[in-house]
N, C-alpha and C positions, 0 to 999 in steps of 0.2 A: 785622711784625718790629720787634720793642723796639728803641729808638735806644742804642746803643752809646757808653758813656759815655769820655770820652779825661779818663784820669790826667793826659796829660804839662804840659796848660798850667797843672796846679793844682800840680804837686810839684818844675817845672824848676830852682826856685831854691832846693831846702829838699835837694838833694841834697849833703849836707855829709860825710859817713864813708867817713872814707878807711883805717881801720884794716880789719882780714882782719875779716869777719863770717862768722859757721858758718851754716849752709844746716839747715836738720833739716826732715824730711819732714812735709805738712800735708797730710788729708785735707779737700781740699775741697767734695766731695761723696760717696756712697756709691760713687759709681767711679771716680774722679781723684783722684790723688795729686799734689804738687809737693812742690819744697821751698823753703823760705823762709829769710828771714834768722830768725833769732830775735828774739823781741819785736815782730813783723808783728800789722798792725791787720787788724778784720773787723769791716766795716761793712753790713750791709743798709739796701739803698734802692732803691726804686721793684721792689722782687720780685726785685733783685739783691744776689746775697752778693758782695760785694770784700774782697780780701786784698790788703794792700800793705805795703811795708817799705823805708827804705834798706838799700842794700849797702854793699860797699866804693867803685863806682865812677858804681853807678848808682840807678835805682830801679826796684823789681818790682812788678807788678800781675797780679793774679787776679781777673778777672770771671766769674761763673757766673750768665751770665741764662739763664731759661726761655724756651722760646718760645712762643707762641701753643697754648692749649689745641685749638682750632681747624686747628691749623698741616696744612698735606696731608702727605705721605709723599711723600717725592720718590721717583721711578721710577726714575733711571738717573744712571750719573756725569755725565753734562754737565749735567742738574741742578742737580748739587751745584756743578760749577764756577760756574752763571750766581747762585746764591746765594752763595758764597764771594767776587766779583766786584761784587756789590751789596754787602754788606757794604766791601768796601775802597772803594769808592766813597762810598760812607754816611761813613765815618771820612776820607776826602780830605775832604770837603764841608764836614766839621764842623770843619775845623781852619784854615781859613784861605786867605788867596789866596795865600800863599807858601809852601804848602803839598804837596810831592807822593811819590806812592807808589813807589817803587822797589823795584828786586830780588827782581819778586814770584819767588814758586818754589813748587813742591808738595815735600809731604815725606810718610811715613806717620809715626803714632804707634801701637805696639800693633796693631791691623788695620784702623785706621781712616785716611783719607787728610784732611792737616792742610797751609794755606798759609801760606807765610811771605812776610812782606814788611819792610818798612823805610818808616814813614814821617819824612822828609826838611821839618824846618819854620823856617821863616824870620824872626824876628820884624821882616825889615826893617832892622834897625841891624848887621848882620852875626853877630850871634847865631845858628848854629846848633844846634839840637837832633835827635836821632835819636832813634825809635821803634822797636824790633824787636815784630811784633809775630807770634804764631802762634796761629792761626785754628783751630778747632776744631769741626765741628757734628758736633750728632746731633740724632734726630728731635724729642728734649725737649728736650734743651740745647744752648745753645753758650757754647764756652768761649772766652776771650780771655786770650792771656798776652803781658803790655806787659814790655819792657826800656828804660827811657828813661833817655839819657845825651846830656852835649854831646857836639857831634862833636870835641871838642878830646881825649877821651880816649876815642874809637874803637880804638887798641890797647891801652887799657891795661885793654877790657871783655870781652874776646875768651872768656879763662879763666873767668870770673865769668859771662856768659852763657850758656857751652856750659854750665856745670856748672847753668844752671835751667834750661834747655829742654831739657835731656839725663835731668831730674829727674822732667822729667812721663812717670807710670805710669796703664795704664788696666784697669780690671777687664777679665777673660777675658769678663763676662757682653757688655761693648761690642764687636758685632761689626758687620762691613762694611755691614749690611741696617738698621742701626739708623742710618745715612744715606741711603743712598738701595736701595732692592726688587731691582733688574733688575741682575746684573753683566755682562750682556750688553755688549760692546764695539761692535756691531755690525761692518764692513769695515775691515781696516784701510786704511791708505793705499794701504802695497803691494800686497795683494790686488786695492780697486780697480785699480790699474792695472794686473796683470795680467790681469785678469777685462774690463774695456774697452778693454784694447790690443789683446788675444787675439778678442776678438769683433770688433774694427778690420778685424783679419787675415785672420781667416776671411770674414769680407763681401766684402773685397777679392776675395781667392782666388775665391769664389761669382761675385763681376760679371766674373771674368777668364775663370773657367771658360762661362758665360754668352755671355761674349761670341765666346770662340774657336768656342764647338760653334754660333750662329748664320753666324758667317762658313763654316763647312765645309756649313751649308747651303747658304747662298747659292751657293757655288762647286760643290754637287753638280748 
């Protein structure tokens, strides 16, 4: 898994435009669309395309690394979670010791399933910085789309966020299996428990019955 590069410690201070920026749509590969501020850079490095821009409140980034030519086929969703889970680990790791991950959540994009998180970072003198970030795999790519802004102006990025994470479109061609094979869920919770309460019951009932037809022996 290519090391996942963090925007936010190179851009935290260069985030100056505070005027309304327009958003227009950027294809950034043949099946992802976003939309960006206008006049957004595109930079390739190390076999990754990055798109980045200031906004009005914060700064956006678009990563489209490949993955491993090599890379297996995941089988099944919890797969995809124990790799969506190394990746947020991977980017906690790489940011520092006052650095940490919150308000993970899952979300779909299109028909593919997409995590979001927030990383939360410290520089130690009471500076805080906030990362939105949404997690994206599929078999060949993974996408990463950063929001990074102080936390001093956490409401004032609310409308300016929704409106780029709301932006990303993905071809019909990306569908569910081009993350992980098996949509098999296996048991759910509840079924387990009533499939092993119910077998509980019945045992029970079985040693009661067991036991009363031995005692009507004995007393015949």
């Amino acid at each position: 898994m290519k090391k996942i590069l963090l925007s936010f410690a190179l851009i935290l201070y260069v985030i100056t435009a505070f005027s309304q920026v327009k958003l227009q749509p950027v294809k950034v590969d043949s099946l992802v669309t976003v939309s960006l501020p206008v006049g957004f850079q595109k930079k390739d490095t190390l076999g990754q395309h990055i798109y980045s821009a200031n906004a009005s409140f914060g700064f956006m980034t678009v990563i489209v690394a490949p993955n491993e030519k090599n890379n297996t086929p995941l089988k099944k969703e919890t797969d995809l979670n124990a790799v969506l889970k190394k990746y947020i680990t991977s980017i906690q790791g790489q940011s520092g010791a006052y650095s940490s991950a919150i308000r993970q959540r899952d979300t779909t994009i299109g028909s593919l399933k997409a995590k979001l998180f927030t990383l939360k970072n410290d520089d130690g003198t009471g500076n805080v910085s906030l990362v939105n970030f949404t997690l994206l795999y599929t078999q060949d790519v993974t996408y990463t789309f950063e929001y990074v802004y102080p936390e001093l102006r956490k409401e004032l990025v609310k409308e300016e966020y929704k409106a780029f994470t709301s932006s990303i479109r993905l071809s019909p061609q990306l569908q569910r299996n081009d993350q992980y094979l098996s949509n098999a869920k296996g048991l759910s919770p509840v079924l387990k428990v009533v499939i092993f309460g119910g077998g509980a019951i019945i045992l029970v009932l079985i040693i009661v019955t067991v036991v009363r037809r031995r005692k009507k022996l004995s007393l015949s």
